[in-house]
N, C-alpha and C positions, 0 to 999 in steps of 0.2 A: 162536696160530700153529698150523698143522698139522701133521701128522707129516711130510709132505712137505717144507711150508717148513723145516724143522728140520731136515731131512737136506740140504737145500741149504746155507743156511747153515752147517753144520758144513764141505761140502766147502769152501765158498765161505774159509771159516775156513782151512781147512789149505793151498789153493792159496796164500793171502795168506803163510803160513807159507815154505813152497817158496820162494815169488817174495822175503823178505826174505832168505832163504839164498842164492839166489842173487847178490843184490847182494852182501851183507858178507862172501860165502868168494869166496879168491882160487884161481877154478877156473880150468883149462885149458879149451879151448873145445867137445871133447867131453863133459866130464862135466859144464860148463854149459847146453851143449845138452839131455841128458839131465834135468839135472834142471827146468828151464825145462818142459821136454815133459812133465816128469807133473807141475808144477802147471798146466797147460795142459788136460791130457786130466782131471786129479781134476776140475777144475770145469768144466770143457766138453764133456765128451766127450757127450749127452744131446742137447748143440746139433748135431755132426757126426751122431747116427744119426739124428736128425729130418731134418739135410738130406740124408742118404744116401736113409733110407725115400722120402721128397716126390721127391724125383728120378725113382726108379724108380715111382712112384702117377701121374710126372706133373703132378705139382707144383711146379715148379723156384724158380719167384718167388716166394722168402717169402725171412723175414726169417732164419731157419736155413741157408738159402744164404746171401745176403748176408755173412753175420756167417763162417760158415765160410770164405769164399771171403778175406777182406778179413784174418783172421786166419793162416790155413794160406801167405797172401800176404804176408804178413809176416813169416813165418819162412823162406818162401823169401829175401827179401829182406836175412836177417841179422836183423833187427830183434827178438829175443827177447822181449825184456823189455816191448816195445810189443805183440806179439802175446798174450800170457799177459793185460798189464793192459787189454788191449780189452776180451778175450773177459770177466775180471773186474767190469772196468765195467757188459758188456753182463748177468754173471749179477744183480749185486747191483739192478742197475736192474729187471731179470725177478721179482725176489724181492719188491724193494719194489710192484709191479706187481700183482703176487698176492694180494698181501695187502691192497692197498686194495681190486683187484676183490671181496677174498672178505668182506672188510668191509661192504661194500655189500650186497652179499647176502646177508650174514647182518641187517645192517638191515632188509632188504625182508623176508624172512622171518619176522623177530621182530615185525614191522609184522601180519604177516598168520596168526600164529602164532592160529589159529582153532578147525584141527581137532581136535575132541574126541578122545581118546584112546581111551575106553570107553563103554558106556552101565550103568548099575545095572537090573539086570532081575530081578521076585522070580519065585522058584521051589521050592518046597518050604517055603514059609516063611522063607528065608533070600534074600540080596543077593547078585547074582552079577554080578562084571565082566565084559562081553563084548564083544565089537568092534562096534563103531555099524552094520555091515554086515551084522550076522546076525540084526538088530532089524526085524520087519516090521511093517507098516501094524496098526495097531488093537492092539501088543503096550505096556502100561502099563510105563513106566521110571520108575524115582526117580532125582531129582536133589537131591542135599543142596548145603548152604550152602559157596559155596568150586570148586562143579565148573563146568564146563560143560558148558551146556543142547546134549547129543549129535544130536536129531533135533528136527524142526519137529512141534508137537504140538498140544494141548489141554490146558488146565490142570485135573483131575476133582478135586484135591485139595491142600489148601496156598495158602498165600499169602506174596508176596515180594517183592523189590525185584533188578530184573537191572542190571546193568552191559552196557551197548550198544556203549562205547567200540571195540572191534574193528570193528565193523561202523561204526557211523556218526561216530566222532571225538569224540562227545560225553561229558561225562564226567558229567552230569546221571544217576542210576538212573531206572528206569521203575518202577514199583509194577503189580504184578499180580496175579491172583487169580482161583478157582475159576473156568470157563467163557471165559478169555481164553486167544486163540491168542500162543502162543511160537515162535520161534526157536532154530533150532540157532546156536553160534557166541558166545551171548551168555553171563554167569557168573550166576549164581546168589547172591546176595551174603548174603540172612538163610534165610528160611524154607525146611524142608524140601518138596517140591513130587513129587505122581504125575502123569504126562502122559501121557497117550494120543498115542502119535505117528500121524500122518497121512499122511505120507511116508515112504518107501526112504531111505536117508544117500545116494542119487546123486541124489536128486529133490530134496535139501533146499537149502534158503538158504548154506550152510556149503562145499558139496560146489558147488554154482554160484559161488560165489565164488571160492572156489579155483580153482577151473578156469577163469574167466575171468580174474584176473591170471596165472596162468601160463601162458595161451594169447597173452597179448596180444604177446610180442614176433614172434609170425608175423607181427601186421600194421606191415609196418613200415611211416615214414615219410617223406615224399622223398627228407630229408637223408640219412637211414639207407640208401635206396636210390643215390645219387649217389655216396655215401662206397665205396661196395661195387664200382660200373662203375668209378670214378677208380682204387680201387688194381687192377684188373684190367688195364686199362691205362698208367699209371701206372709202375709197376715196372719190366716189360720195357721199356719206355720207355729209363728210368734207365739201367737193366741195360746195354743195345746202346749207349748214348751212355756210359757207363764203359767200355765197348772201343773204341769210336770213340775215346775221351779217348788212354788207352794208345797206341792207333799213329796217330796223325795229330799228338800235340806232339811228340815228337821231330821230326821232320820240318819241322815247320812253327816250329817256337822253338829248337830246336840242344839242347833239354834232354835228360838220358842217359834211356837205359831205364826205369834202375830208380826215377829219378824219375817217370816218368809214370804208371809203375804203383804206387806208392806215392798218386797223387792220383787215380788208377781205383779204387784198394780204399777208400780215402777217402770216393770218390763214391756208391759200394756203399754203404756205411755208412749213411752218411744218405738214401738215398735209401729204405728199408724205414718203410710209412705205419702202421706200428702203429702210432701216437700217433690217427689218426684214425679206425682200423677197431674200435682196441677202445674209446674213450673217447666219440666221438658214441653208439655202440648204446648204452652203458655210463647219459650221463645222460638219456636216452628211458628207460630202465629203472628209473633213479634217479627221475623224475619222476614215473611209472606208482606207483613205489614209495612215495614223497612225501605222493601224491594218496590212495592206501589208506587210508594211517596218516590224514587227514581227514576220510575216510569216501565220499570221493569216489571212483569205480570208473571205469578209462580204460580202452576194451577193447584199445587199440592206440598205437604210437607215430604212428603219423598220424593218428589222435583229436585228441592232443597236443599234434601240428602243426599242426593247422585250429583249435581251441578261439583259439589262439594270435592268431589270424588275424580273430574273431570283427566284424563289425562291425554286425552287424543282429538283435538276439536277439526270439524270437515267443514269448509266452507263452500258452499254455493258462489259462484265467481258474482255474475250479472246481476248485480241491483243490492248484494249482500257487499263483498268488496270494491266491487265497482258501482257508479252513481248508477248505471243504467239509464244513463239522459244519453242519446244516443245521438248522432251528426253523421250524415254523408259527406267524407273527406278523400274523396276520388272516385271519378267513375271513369272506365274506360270502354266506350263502346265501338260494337262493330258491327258494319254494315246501316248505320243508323247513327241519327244525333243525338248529343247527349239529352237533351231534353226527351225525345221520344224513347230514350231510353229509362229515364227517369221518369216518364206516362207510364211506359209498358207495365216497371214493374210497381208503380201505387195504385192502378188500376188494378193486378195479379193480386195485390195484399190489402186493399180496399175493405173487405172484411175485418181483415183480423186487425187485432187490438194491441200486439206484441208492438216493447219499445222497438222493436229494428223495424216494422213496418211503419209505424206512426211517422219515426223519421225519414223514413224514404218519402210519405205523404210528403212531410213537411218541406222537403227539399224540392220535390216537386213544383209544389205552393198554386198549380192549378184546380182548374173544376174539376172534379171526377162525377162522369155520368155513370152511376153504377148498373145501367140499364147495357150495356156495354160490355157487362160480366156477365157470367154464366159458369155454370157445372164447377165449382169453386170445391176443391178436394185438399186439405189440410194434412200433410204427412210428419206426423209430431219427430222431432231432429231430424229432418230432412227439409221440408220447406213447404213450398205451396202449386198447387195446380189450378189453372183458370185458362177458361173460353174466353178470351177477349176478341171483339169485332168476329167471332168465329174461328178463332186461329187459337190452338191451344199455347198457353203461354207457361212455363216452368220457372219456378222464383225460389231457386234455394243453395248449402251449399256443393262442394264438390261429389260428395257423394249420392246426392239426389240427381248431378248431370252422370256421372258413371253407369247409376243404376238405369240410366233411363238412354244409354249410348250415344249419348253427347261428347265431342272432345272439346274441351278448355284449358288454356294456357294455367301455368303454376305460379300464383301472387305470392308475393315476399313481405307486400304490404301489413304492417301494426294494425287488425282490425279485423272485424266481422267480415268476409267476403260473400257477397252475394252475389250468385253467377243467374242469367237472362238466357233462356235459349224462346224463341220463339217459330211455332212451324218444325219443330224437328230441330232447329237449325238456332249452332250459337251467336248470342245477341251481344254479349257483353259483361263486364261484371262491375258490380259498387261496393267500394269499399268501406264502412260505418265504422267508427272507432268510441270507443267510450273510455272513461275518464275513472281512474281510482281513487278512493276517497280521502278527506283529503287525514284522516284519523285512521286509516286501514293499520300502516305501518307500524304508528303506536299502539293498536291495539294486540299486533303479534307482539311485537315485542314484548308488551305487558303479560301477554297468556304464558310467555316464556318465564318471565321472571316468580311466576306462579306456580311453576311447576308444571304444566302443561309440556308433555315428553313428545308431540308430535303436532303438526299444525300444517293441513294439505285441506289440498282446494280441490276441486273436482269442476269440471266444463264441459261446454258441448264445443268451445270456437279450437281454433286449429293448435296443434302443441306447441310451433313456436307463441304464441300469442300468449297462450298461458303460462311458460316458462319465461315470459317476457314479464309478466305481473307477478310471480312468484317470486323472482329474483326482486321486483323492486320493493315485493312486501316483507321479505326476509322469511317467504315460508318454506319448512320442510322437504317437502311432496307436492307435485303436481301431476293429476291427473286428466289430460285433455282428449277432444275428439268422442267423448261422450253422449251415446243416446237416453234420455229419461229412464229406461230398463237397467242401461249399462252404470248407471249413477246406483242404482240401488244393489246393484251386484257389487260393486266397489266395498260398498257401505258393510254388505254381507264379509266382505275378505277381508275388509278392517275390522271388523267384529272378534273375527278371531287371532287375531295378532294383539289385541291389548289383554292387558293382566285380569287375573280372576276377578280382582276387587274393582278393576279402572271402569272406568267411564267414556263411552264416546259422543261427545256429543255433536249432532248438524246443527250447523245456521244456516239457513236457505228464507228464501223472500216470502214464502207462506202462501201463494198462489199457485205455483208451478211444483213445486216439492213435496207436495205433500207425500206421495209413497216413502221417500227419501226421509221426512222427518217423522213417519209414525215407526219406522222401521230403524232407527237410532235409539242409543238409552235415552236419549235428552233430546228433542226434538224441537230448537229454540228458530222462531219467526221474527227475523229480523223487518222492520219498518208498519210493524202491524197496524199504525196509526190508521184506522179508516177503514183498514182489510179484514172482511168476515173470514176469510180462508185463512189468513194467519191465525187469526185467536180463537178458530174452530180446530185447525191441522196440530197444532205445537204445545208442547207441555210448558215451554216459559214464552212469553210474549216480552221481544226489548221492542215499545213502543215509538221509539223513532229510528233514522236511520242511521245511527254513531256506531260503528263495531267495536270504538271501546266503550261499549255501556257491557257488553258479553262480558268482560274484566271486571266491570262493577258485581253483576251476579254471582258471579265466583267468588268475588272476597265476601258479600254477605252471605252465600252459604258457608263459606268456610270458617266464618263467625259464629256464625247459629249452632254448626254443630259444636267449634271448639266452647260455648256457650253452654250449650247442653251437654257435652262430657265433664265441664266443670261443675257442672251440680250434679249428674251423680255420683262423681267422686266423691265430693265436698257433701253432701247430701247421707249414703251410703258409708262413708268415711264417719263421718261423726255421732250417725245411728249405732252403728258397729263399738265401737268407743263405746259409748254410753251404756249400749247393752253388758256390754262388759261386766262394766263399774258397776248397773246397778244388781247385776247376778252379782258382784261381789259383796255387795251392800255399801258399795263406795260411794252412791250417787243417790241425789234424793230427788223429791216428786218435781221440784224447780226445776232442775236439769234436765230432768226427763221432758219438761213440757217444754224446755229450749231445744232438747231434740228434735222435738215434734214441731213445733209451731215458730217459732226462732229461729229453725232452720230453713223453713219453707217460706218464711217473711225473706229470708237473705236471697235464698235460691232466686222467688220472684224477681226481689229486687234485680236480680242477674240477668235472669230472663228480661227483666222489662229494656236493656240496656241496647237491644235490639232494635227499638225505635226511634235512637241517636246515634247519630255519627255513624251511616252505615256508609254516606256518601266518601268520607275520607279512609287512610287507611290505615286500617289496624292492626 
């Protein structure tokens, strides 16, 4: 509890006091008055200068009007002891309010509770704590066993085992070691570790996270919007029809005065929609909050809302369903050995950084003199151009030797095929094969049992290749043969085949996709761990590479929202009610502030229910 909640409660405490005094001594009706009016003003007085201030800002319609108007009209009315235990009602409900909201976010906090504190930097020989801000690019930090890793770096020294669980939900350690890139955010759990850091702490993993869950509640979502225009008009509404109430039933039903205005202040009462302004933003927040603690990253509550909604998911093959760890598992050459075949073309891809070059490197496993290369020309779904020893060398597939009027034999081979022509003239082809993961399968399957009406893949490798992983993923649609343009045209023709209300959403790796996932409703980065371009490109980030974590996101937004339709029903439902009764004169000021304040303790409580149990299913 806060120091704040603690001083309420104390007041809340001695007004209770007052109000029992006043029952049990037998006063005259001025010094009952009096005493009535300071436990009145001890534990209210906060509610009257909030509705004084708002009045004069221009503010009139809130809930500190309301409450003062319905109270201070109460005492006009005689009704002491009814105005005192409103306004009590209405603190203890405020209090218990409080401290669920603060609950909640101190949850989501501790969810996200990331940032390093310091970094270890040497200097003189000795270890010096210093703020992760003052640490620049290329300066060597130690990170001992127990800390966390402050900046995004290079490991030059030590070997460890980190804990990821912050970042991606998982509670598995990663094992690392000299010359592997680290992350800020993560802990350090055995060995002592120097790293060369690579990044500023505003450039880092750690520092983009943060900054994206606590930027998300700008974007809000519909519900979040609807909820905001309804109490805007909404209240005044109330408001004019509680005065319309006061003078048109007398008149109209023979009832006195000060009954009418007894069932106006009534009206007042309940008609104040905190139960839906703070409790819908509250589990949109709760959900965002939720989804962290899994490792799943929501930039927004209409993220949330649309995930929710999902009904057509496009998967990117390479690195999303498939590991993207990539092997040379045939090569067949000609006019040349394989070895010099396997020179030509990691020499040709020497540059570039793509898993099917790296591995062709790897197979390799010689020196590459990159002096050797020259006029190196990169043709995006086609392949690569390079001057090797002087002789132009072509490193890609079928359609790069057509365009370019080379003939090559037709491979039947399970795999990436990369054909070799060197001189004009063809060299040979390698064939790379990559591995599906080993949770792809259950993760279709789960999008199905979700309601998910459609589940295609889209590639660039050849169409048997991908009707070869389709089938063994159990998915819908495949799409193969694919250039980077022809994936977003895809996207555009599925765009309009789903329903008015649905939802399409991409998974793709968040490096290479990026037109593909801003041009989708949902534009989710699979493996974002480490990658700027994932948690810059995509509107949900699944922080590791599990494609069923995309099945976890969807049932927590499909919680959140069925979460948030239940308080305004339940919310909405029992205002309504109440307004009723108290236009009938069925209901009194107790009920009224159960409407108001009783309901908006429950609603919270509802919403808070968002930061348990989001992992299991509901």
């Amino acid at each position: 509890m806060t120091k704040k909640q603690k001083k309420m409660l104390t007041r809340i405490l001695g007004s209770i006091a007052l109000y029992i005094l006043g029952i049990l001594l037998p006063l005259e009706e001025i010094p009952l008055l009096v005493l009535y009016l300071a436990a009145y003003f001890l534990v209210g007085w906060d509610v009257l200068w909030c509705a004084i201030r708002n009045i004069f800002g221009g503010q009139v319609f809130d809930e500190h009007f309301l409450m003062a108007v319905a109270t201070i009209g109460a005492f006009a009315l005689g009704d002491y002891k009814e105005g005192v235990a409103v306004m009590l009602f209405y603190q203890v409900g405020e209090l218990f309010q409080s401290y669920a909201v603060g609950k909640s976010r101190q949850s989501i906090a501790s969810l996200m509770d990331i940032r390093p504190d310091y970094a270890n930097i040497e200097r003189g020989g000795t270890l010096e704590q210093v703020d992760p801000e003052e640490v620049s690019v290329g300066d060597v930090i130690v990170v001992k066993p127990g800390e966390k890793i402050p900046l995004d770096g290079i490991i030059i020294e030590g070997s460890s085992s980190l804990n990821t669980a912050a970042l991606t939900g998982e509670s598995a350690p990663r094992d690392v070691k000299p010359g592997d890139e680290i992350i800020s955010g993560c802990i350090n759990l055995s060995g002592l570790m120097r790293v060369r850091t690579s990044k500023e702490f505003g450039e880092s993993t750690v520092s983009k996270i943060l900054d994206l869950v606590e930027n998300s509640s700008a974007k809000k979502a519909k519900a979040e919007n609807f909820i905001t225009k309804f109490a805007r008009y909404y209240t005044p509404a109330v408001v004019f029809g509680a005065v319309a109430l006061a003078v048109i039933l007398p008149f109209a039903t023979g009832i006195s005065w000060g009954d009418s205005i007894r069932r106006a202040l009534i009206f007042l009462v309940i008609s104040c929609p905190c139960a839906l302004v703070i409790s819908i933003p509250l589990s949109f927040f709760g959900g965002i909050g939720g989804a962290s603690r899994q490792g799943i990253l929501v930039k927004g509550g209409n993220y949330l809302e649309a995930l929710a909604a999902t009904e057509m998911v496009v998967f990117d093959k390479t690195g999303t369903l498939t590991k993207g760890a990539f092997q040379v598992t045939e090569t067949m050459p000609q006019g040349c050995t394989e070895q010099q075949l396997l020179e030509l073309a990691a020499l040709a891809e020497c540059f570039s950084e793509h898993p099917i070059s790296r591995s062709i490197r790897e197979a390799y496993g010689g020196k590459l003199d990159h002096a050797r290369v020259s006029e190196v020309e990169d043709y995006a779904g086609f392949g690569v151009s390079a001057k090797v020893d002087g002789r132009q060398v072509l490193a890609g597939n079928r359609r790069l030797m057509e365009r370019e009027g080379i003939l090559c034999p037709p491979v039947k081979s399970m795999g990436t095929v990369v054909y070799l022509a060197a001189g004009g003239a063809y060299a040979g082809y390698i064939v790379i094969s990559d591995e599906v993961k080993p949770d792809a399968a259950d993760a279709i399957q789960k999008l199905h049992s979700m309601g998910v009406r459609r589940n295609i893949m889209l590639t660039g490798d050849r169409k048997d290749i991908g009707e070869y992983v389709a089938g063994e993923l159990g998915l819908d649609e495949v799409h193969a043969e694919l250039l980077p343009a022809d994936k977003v045209d895809c996207v555009e023709k599925l765009l309009q085949q789903k329903s008015a209300r649905g939802v399409l959403a991409f998974v793709g790796d968040g490096v290479n996709d990026a037109p593909v996932l801003s041009r989708a409703d949902v534009g989710i980065a699979m493996g974002g761990l480490g990658s700027d371009a994932a948690i810059e490109a995509a509107d949900v980030v699944l922080m590791d590479d599990r494609p069923s974590k995309l099945s976890d996101a969807i049932r927590i937004a499909k919680k959140t929202l069925r979460i948030v339709r239940q308080n305004i029903v339940f919310a909405l439902g029992v205002k309504l009610l109440v307004l009723a009764l108290g236009a009938y004169g069925m209901a009194n000021m107790w009920e009224a502030v159960f409407a108001d304040v009783g309901v908006a303790v429950i609603a919270i409580l509802n919403a808070s229910r968002m930061l348990r149990g989001v992992s299991r299913e509901t």
